[in-house]
VMD Tcl script that builds the backbone (N, CA, C; Angstrom):
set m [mol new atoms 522]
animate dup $m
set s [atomselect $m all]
$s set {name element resname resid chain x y z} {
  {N N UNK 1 A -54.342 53.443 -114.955}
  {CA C UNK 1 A -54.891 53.067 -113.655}
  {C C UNK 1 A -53.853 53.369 -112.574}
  {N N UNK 2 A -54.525 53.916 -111.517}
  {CA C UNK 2 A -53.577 54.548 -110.507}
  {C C UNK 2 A -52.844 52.930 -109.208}
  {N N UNK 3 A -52.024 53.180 -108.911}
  {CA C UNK 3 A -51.689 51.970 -108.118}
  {C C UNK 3 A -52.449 51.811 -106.819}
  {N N UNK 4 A -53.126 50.797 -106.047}
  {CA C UNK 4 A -53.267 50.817 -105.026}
  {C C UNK 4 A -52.584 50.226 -103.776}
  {N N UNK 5 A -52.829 50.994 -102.647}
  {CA C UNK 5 A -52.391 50.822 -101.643}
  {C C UNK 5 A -52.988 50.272 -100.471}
  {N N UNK 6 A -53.002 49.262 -99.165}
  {CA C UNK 6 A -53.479 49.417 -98.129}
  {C C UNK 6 A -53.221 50.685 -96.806}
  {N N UNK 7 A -54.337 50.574 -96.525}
  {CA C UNK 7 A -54.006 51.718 -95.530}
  {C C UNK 7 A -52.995 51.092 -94.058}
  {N N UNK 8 A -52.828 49.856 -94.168}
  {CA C UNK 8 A -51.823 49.691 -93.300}
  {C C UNK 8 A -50.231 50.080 -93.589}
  {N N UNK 9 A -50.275 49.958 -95.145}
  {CA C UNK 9 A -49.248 50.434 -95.349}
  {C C UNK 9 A -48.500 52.202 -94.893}
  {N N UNK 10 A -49.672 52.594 -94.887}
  {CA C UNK 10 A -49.213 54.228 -94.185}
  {C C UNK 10 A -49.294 54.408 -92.836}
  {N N UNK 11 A -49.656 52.960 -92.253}
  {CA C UNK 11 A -49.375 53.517 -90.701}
  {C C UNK 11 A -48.011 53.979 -89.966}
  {N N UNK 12 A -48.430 54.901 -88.904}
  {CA C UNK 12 A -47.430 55.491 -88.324}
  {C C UNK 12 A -48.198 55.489 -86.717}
  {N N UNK 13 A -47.139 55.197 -85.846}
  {CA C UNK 13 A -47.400 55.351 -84.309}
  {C C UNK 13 A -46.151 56.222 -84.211}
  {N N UNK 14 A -46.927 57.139 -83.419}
  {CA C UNK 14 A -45.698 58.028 -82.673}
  {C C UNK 14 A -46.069 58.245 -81.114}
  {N N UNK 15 A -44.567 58.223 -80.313}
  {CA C UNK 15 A -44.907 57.917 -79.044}
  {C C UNK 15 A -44.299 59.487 -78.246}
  {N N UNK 16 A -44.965 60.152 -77.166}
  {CA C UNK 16 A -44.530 61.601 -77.084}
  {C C UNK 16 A -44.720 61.241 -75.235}
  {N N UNK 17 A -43.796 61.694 -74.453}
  {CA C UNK 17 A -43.866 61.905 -73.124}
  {C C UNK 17 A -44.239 63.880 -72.618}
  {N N UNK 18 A -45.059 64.068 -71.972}
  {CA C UNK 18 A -45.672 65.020 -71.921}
  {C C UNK 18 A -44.864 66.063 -70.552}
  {N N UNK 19 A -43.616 66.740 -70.753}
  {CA C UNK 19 A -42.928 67.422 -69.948}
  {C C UNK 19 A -43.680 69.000 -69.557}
  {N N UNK 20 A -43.091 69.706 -68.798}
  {CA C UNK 20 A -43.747 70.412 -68.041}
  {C C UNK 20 A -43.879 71.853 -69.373}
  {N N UNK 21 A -42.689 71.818 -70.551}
  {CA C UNK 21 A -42.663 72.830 -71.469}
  {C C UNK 21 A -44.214 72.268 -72.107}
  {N N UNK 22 A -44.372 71.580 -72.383}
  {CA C UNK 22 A -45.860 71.226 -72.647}
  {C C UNK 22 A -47.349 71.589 -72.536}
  {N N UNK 23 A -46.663 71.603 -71.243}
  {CA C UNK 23 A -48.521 72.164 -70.478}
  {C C UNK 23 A -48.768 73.517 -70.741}
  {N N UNK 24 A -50.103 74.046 -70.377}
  {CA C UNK 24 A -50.429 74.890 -69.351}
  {C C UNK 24 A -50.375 75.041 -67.950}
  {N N UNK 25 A -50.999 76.372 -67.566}
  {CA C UNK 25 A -50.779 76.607 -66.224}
  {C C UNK 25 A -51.314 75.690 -65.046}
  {N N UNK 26 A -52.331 74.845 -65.863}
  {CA C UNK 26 A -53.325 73.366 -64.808}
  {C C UNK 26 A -52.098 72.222 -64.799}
  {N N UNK 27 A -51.025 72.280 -66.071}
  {CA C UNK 27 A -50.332 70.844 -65.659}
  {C C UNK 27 A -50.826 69.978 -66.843}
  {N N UNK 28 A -51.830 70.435 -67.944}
  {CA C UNK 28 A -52.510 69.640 -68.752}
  {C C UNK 28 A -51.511 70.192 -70.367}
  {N N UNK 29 A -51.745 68.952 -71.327}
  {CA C UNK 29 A -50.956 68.968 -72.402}
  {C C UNK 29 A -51.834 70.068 -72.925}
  {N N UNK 30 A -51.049 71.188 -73.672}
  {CA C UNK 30 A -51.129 72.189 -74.490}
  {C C UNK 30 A -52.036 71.954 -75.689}
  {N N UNK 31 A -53.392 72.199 -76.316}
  {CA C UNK 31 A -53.761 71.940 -77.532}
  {C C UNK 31 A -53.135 71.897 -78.440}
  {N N UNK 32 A -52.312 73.183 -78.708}
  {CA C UNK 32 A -51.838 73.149 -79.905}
  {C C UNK 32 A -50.369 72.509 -80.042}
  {N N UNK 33 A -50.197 71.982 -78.500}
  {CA C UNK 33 A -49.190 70.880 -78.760}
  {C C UNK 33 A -49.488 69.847 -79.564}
  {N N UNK 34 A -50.737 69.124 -79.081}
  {CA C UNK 34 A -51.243 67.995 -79.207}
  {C C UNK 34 A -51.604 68.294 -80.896}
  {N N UNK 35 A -51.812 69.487 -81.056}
  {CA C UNK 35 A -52.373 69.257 -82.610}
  {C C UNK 35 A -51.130 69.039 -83.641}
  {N N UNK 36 A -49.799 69.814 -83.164}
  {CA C UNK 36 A -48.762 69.710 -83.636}
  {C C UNK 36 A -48.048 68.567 -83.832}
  {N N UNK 37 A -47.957 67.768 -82.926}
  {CA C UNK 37 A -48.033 66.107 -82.848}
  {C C UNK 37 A -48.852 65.519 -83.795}
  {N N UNK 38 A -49.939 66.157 -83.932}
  {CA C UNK 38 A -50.860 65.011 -84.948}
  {C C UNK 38 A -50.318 65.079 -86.220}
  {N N UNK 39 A -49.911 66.963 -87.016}
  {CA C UNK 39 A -49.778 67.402 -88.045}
  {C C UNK 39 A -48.500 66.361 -88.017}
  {N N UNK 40 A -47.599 66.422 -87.176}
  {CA C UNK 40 A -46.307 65.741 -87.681}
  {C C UNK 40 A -46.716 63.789 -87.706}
  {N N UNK 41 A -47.230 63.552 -87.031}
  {CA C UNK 41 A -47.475 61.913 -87.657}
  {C C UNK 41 A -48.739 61.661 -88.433}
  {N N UNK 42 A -49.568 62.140 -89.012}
  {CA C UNK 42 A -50.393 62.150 -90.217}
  {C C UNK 42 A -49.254 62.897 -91.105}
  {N N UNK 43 A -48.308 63.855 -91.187}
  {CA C UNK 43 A -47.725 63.833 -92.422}
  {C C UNK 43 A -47.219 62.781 -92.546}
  {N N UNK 44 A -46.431 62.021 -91.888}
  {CA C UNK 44 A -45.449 60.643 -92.030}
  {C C UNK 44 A -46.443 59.731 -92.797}
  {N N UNK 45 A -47.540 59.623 -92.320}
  {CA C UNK 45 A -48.710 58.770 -92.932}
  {C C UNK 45 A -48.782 58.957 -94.283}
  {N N UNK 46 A -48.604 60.165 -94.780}
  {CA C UNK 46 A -49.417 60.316 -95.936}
  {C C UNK 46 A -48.000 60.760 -96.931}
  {N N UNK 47 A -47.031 60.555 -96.564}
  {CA C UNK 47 A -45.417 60.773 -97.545}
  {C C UNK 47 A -45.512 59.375 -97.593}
  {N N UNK 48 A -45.753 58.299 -96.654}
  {CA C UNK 48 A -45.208 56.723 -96.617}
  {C C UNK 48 A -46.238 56.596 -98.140}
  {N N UNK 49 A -47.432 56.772 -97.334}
  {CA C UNK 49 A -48.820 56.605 -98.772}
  {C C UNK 49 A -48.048 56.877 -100.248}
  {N N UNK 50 A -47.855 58.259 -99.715}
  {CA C UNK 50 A -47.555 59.131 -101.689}
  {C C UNK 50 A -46.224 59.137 -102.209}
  {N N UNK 51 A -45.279 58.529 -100.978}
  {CA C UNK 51 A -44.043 58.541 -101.173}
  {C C UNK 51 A -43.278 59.957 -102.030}
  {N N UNK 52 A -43.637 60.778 -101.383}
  {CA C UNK 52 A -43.119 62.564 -101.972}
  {C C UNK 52 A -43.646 62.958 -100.496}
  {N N UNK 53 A -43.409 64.313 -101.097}
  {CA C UNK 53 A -43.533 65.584 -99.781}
  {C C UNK 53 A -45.139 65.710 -99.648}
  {N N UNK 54 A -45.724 66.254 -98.213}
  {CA C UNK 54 A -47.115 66.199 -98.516}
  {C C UNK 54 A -47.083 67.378 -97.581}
  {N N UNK 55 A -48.145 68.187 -98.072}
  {CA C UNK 55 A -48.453 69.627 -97.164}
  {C C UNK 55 A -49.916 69.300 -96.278}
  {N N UNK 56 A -50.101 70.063 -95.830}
  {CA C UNK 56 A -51.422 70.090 -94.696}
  {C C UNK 56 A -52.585 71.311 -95.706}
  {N N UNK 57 A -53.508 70.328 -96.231}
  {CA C UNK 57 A -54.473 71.120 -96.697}
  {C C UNK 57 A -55.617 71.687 -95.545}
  {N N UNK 58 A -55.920 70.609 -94.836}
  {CA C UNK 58 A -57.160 71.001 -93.969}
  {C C UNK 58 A -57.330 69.791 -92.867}
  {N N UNK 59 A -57.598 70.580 -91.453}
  {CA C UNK 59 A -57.755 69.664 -90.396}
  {C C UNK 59 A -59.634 70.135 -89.753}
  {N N UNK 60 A -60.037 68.775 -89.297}
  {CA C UNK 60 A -61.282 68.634 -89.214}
  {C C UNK 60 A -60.933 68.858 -87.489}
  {N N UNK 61 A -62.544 69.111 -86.956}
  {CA C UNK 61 A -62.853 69.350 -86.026}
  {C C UNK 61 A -62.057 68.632 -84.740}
  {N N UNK 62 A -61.478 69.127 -83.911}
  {CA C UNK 62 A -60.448 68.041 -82.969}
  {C C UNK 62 A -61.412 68.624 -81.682}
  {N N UNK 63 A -61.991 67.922 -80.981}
  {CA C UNK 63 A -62.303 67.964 -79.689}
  {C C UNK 63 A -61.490 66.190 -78.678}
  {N N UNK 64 A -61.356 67.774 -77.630}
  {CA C UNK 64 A -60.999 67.153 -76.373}
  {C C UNK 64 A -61.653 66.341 -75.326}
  {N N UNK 65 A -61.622 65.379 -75.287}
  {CA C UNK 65 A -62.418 63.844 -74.902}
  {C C UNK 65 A -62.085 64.109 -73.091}
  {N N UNK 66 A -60.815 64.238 -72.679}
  {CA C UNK 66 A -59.831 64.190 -71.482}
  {C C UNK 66 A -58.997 65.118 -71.742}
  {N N UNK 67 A -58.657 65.658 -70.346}
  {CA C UNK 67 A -57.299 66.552 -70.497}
  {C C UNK 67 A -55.748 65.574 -70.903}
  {N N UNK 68 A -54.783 65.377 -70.794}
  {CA C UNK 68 A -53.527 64.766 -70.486}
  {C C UNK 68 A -53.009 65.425 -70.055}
  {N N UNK 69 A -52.439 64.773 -68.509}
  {CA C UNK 69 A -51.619 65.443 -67.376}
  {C C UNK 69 A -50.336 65.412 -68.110}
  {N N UNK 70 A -49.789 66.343 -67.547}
  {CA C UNK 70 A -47.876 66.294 -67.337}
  {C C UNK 70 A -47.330 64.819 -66.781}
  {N N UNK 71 A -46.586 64.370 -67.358}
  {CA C UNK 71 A -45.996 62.847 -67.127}
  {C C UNK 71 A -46.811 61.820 -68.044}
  {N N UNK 72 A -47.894 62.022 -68.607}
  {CA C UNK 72 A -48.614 61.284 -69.459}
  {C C UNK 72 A -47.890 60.756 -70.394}
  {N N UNK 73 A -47.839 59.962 -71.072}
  {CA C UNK 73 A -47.562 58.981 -72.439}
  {C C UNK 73 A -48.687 59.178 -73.251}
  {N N UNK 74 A -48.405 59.698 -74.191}
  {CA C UNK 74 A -48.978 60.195 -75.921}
  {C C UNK 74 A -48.601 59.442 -76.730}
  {N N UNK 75 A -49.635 58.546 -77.369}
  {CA C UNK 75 A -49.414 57.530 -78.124}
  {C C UNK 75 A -50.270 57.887 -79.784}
  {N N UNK 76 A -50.196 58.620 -80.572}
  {CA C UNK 76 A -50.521 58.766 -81.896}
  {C C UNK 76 A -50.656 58.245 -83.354}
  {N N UNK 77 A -51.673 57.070 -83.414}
  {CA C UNK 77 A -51.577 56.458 -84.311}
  {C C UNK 77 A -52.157 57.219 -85.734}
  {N N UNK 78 A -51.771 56.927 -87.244}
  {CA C UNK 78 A -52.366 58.172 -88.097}
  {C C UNK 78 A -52.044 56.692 -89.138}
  {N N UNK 79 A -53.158 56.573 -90.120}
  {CA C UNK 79 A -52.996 56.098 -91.462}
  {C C UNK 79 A -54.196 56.890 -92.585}
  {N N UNK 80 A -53.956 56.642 -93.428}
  {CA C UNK 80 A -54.612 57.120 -94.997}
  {C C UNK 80 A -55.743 56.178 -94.973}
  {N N UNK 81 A -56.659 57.460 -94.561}
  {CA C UNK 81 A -57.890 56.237 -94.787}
  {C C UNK 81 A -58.515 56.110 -96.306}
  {N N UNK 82 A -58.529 57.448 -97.453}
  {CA C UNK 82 A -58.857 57.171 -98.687}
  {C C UNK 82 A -57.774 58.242 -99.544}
  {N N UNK 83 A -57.830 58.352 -100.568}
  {CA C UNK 83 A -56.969 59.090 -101.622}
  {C C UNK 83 A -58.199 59.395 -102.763}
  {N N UNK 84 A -57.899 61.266 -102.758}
  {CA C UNK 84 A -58.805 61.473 -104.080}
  {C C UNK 84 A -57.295 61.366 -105.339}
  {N N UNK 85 A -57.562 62.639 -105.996}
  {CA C UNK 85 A -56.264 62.804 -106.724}
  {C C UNK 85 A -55.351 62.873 -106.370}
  {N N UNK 86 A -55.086 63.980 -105.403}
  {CA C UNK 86 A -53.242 64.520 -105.026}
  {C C UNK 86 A -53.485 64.479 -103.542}
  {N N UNK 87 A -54.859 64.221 -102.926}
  {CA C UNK 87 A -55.262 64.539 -101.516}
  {C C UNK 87 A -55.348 62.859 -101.293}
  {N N UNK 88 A -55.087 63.363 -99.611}
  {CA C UNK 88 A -55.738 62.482 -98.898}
  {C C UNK 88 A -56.245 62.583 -97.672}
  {N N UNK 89 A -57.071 61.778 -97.284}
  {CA C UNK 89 A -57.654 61.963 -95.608}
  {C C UNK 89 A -57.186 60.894 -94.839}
  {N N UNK 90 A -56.781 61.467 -94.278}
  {CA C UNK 90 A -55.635 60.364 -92.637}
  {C C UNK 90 A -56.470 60.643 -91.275}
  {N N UNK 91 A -56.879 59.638 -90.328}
  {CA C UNK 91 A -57.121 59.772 -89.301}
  {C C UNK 91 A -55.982 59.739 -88.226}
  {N N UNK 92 A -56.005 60.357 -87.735}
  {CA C UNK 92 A -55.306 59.930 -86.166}
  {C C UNK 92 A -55.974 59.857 -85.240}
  {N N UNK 93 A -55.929 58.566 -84.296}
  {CA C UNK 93 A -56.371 58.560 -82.729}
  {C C UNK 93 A -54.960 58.902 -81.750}
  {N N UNK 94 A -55.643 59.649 -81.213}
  {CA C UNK 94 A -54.684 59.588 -80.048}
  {C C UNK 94 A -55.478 58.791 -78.596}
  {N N UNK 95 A -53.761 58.746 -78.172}
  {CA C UNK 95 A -54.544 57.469 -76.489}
  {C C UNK 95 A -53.539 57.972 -75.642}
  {N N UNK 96 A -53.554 58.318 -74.382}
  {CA C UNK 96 A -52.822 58.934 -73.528}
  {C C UNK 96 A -52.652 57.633 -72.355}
  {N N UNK 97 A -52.245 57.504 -71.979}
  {CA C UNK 97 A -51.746 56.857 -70.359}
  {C C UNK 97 A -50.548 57.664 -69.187}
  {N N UNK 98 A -51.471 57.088 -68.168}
  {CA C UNK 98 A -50.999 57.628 -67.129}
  {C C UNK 98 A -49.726 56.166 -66.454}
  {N N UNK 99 A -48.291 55.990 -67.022}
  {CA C UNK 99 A -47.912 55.046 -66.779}
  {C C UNK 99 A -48.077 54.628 -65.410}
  {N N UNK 100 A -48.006 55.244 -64.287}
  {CA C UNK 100 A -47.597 54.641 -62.955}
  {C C UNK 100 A -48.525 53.872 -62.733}
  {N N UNK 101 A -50.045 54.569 -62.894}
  {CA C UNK 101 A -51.305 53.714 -62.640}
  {C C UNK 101 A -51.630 52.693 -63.578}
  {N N UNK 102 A -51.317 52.741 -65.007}
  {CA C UNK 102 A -51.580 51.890 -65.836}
  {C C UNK 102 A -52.977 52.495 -66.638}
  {N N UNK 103 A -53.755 53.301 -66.089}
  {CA C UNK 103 A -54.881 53.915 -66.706}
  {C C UNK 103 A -54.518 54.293 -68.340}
  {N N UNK 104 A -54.831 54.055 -69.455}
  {CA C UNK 104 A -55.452 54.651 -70.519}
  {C C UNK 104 A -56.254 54.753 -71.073}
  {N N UNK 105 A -56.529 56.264 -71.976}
  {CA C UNK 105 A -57.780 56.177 -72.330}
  {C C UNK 105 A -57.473 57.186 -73.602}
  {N N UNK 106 A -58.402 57.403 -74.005}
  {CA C UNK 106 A -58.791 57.906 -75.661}
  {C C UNK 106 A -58.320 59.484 -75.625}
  {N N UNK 107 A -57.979 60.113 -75.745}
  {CA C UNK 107 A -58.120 61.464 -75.994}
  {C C UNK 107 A -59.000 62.246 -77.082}
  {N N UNK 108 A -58.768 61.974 -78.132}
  {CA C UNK 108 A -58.870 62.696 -79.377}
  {C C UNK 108 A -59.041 61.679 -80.695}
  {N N UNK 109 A -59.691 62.035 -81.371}
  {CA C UNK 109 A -59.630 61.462 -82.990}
  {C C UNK 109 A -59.804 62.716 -84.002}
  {N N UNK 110 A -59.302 62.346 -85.071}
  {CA C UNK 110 A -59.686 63.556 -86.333}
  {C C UNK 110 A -59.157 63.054 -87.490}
  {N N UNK 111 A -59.519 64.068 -88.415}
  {CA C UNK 111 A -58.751 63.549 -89.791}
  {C C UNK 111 A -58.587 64.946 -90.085}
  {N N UNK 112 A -57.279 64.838 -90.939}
  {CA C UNK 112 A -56.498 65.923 -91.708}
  {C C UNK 112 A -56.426 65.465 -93.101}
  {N N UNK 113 A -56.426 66.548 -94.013}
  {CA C UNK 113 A -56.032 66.407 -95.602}
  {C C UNK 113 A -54.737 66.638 -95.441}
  {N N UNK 114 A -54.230 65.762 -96.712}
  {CA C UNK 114 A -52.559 66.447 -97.272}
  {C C UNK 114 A -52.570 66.166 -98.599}
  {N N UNK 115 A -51.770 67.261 -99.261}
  {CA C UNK 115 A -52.240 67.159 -101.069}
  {C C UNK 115 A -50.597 66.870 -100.813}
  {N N UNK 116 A -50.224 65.875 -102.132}
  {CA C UNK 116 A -49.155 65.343 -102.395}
  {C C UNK 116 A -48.124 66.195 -103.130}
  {N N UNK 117 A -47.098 66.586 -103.643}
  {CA C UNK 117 A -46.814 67.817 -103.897}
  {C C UNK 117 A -45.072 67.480 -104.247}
  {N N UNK 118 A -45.204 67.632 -105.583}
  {CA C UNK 118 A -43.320 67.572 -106.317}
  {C C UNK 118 A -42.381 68.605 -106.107}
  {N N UNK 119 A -41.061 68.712 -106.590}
  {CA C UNK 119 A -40.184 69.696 -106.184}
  {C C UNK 119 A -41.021 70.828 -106.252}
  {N N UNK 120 A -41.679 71.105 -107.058}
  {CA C UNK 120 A -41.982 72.776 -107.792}
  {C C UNK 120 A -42.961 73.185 -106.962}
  {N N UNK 121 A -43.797 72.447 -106.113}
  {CA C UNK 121 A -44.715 72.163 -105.077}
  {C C UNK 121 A -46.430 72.406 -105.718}
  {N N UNK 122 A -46.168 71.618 -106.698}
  {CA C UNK 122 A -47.313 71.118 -107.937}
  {C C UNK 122 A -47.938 69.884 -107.446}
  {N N UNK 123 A -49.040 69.997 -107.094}
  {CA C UNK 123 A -49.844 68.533 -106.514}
  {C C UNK 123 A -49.855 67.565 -107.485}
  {N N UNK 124 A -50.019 66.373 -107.515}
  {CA C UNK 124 A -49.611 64.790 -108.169}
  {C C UNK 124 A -50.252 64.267 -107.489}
  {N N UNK 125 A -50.461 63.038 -108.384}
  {CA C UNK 125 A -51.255 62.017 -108.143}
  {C C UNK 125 A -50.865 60.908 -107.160}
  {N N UNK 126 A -51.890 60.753 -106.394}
  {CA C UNK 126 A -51.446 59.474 -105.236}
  {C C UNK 126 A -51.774 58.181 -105.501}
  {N N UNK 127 A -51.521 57.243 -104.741}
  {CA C UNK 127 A -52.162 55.817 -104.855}
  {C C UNK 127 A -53.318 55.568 -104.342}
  {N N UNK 128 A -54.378 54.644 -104.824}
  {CA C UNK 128 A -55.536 54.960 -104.342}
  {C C UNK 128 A -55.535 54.148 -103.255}
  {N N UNK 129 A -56.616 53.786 -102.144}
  {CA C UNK 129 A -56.811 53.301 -101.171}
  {C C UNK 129 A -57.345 51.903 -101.447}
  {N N UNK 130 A -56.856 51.079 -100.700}
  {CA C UNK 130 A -57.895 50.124 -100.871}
  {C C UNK 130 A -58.164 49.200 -99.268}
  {N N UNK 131 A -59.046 49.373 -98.197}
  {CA C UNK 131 A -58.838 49.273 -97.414}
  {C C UNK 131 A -59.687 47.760 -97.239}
  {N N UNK 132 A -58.983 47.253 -96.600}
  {CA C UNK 132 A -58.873 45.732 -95.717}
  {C C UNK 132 A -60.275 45.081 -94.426}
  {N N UNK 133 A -60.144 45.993 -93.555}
  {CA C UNK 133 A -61.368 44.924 -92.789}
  {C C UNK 133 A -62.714 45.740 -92.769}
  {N N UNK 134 A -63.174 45.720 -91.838}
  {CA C UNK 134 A -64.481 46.213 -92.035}
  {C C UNK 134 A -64.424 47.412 -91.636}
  {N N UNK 135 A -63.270 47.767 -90.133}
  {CA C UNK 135 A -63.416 49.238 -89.886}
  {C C UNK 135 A -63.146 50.049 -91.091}
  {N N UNK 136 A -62.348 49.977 -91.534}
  {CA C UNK 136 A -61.438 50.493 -93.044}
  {C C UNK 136 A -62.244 50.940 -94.164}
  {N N UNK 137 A -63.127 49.753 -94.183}
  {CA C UNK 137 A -63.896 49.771 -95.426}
  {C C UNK 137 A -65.104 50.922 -94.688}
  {N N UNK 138 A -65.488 51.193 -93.722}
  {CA C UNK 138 A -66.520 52.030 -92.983}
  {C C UNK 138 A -66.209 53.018 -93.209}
  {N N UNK 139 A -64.872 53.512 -92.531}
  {CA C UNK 139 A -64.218 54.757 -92.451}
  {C C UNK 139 A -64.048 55.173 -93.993}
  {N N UNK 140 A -63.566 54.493 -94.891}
  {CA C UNK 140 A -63.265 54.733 -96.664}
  {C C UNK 140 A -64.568 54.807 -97.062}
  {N N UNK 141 A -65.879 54.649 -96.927}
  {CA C UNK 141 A -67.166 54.713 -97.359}
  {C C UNK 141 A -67.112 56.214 -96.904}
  {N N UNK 142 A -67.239 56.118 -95.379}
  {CA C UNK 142 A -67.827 58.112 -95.261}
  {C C UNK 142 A -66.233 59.274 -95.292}
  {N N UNK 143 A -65.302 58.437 -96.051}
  {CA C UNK 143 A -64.775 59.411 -96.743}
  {C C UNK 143 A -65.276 60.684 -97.686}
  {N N UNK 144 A -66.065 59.908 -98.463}
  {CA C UNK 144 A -66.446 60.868 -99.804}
  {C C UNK 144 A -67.076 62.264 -98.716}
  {N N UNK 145 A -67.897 61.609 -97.952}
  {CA C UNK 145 A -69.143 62.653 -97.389}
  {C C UNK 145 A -68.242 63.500 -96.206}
  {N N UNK 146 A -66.723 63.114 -95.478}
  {CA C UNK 146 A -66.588 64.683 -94.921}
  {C C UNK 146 A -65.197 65.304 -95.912}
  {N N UNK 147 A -65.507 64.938 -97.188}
  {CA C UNK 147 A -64.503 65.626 -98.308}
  {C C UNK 147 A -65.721 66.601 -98.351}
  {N N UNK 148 A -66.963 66.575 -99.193}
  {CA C UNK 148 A -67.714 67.448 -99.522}
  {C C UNK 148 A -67.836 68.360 -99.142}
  {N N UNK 149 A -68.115 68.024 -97.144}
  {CA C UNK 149 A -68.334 68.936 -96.195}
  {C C UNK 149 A -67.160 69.683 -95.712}
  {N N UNK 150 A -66.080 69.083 -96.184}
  {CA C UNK 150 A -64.885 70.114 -95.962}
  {C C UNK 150 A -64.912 71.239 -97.207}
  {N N UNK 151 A -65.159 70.515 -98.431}
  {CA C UNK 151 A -65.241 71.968 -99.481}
  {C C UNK 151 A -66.205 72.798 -99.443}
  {N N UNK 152 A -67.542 72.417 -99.171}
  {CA C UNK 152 A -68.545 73.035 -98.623}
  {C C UNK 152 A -68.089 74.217 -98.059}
  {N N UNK 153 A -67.631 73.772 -96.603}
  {CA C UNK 153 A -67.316 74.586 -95.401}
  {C C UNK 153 A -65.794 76.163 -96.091}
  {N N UNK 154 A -65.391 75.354 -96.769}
  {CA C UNK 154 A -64.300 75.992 -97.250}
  {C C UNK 154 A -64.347 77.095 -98.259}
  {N N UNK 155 A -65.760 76.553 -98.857}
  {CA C UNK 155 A -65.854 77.322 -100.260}
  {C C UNK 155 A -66.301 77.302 -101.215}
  {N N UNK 156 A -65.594 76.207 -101.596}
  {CA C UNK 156 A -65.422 75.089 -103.065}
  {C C UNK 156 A -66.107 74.204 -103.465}
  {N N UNK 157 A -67.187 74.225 -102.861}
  {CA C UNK 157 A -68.218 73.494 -103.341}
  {C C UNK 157 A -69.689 73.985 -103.034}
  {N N UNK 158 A -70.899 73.874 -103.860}
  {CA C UNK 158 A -71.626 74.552 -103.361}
  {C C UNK 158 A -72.518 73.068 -102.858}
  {N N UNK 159 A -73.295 73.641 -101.687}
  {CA C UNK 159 A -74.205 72.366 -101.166}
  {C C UNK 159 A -75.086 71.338 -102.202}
  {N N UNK 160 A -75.431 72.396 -103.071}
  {CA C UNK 160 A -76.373 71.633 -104.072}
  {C C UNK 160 A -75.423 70.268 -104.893}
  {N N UNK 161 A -74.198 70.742 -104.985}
  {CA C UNK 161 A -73.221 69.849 -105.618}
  {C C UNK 161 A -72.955 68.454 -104.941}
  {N N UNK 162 A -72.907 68.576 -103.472}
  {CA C UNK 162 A -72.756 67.612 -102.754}
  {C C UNK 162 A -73.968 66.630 -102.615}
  {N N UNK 163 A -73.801 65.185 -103.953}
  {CA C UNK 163 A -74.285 64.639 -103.937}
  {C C UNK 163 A -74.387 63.290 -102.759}
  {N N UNK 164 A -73.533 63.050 -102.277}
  {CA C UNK 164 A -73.169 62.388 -100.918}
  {C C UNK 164 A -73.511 63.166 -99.490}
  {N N UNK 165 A -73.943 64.088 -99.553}
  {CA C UNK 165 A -74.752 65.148 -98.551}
  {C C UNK 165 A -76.089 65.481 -98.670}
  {N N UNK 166 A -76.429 64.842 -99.861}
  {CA C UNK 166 A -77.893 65.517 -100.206}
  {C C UNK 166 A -78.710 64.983 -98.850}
  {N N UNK 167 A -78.808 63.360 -98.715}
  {CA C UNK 167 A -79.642 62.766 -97.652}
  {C C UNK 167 A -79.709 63.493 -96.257}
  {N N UNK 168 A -77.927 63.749 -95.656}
  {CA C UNK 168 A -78.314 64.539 -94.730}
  {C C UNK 168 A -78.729 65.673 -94.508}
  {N N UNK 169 A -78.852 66.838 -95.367}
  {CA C UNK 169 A -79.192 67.819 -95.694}
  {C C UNK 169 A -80.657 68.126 -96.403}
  {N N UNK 170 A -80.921 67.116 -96.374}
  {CA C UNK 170 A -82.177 67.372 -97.320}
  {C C UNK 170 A -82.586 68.110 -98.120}
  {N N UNK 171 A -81.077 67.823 -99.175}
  {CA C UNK 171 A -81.432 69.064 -100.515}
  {C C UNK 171 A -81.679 68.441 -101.289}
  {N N UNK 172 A -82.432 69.599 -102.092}
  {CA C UNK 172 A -83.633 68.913 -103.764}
  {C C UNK 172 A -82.547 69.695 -104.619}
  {N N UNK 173 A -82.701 68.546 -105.880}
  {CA C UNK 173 A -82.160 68.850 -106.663}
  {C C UNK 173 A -82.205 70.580 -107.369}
  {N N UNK 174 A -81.691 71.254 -108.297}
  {CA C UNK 174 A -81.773 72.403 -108.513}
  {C C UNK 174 A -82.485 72.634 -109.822}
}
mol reanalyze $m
mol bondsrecalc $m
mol representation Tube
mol addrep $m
């Protein structure tokens, strides 16, 4: 039996001030800044989880809610919301503020995979999830269903397989 974990235990906040190397030409934080930020505190999330090295298997859809100005405060929270074998899925929210005014607001949410991974960089087994209140337990329920749709999308699974997709998809058995 594999050990379990809470997903508070893999939390990580990371805090980022948004300088002018940052932006674009509007003054607004860089995407692939912002995504780079995420990759680096969802990995922290998911080494605390697996306690080893963890690589970036796959990042889900990131849309932009708000821009974030230059001078903004980037606040990045990321924990392990479930564990298959060597994978896991971590959300991060991000929340931006504008300190002078006091305004914050949401930017972004997503989830990223990271497969857990020993010296030889051979995936291993993680601890499983076991999550705590009700958001937790929500978010760890429609785990299974955007794993599918990530292998789906990827490849590796064919639709008919995805038994946790059948309802939304309205596929008949084969």
């Amino acid at each position: 039996m594999r050990k379990k974990k809470f997903p508070r235990e893999s939390f990580v906040s990371m805090t980022e001030l948004v300088l002018p190397n940052d932006t674009n030409t509007l003054n607004n934080l860089m995407g692939g800044r912002l995504m780079h930020w995420m990759d680096i505190v969802s990995a922290i999330a998911g080494q605390k989880h697996s306690n080893s090295t963890v690589v970036t298997a796959s990042v889900d859809n990131i849309s932009f809610k708000h821009p974030i100005r230059l001078g903004n405060v980037v606040t990045l929270k990321a924990k392990v919301t479930r564990a298959f074998n060597s994978s896991m899925e971590i959300r991060i929210d991000v929340e931006a503020e504008d300190v002078p005014t006091g305004h914050k607001f949401e930017s972004n949410a997503a989830y990223f995979t990271f497969v857990a991974i020993d010296q030889n960089g051979k995936p291993i087994n993680v601890p499983e999830v076991e999550p705590e209140t009700e958001e937790e337990k929500e978010v760890y329920n429609g785990a299974l269903r955007r794993r599918q749709l990530r292998l789906i999308l990827g490849g590796r699974m064919k639709p008919q397989e995805a038994n946790e997709l059948r309802s939304i998809f309205d596929i008949k058995e084969a």
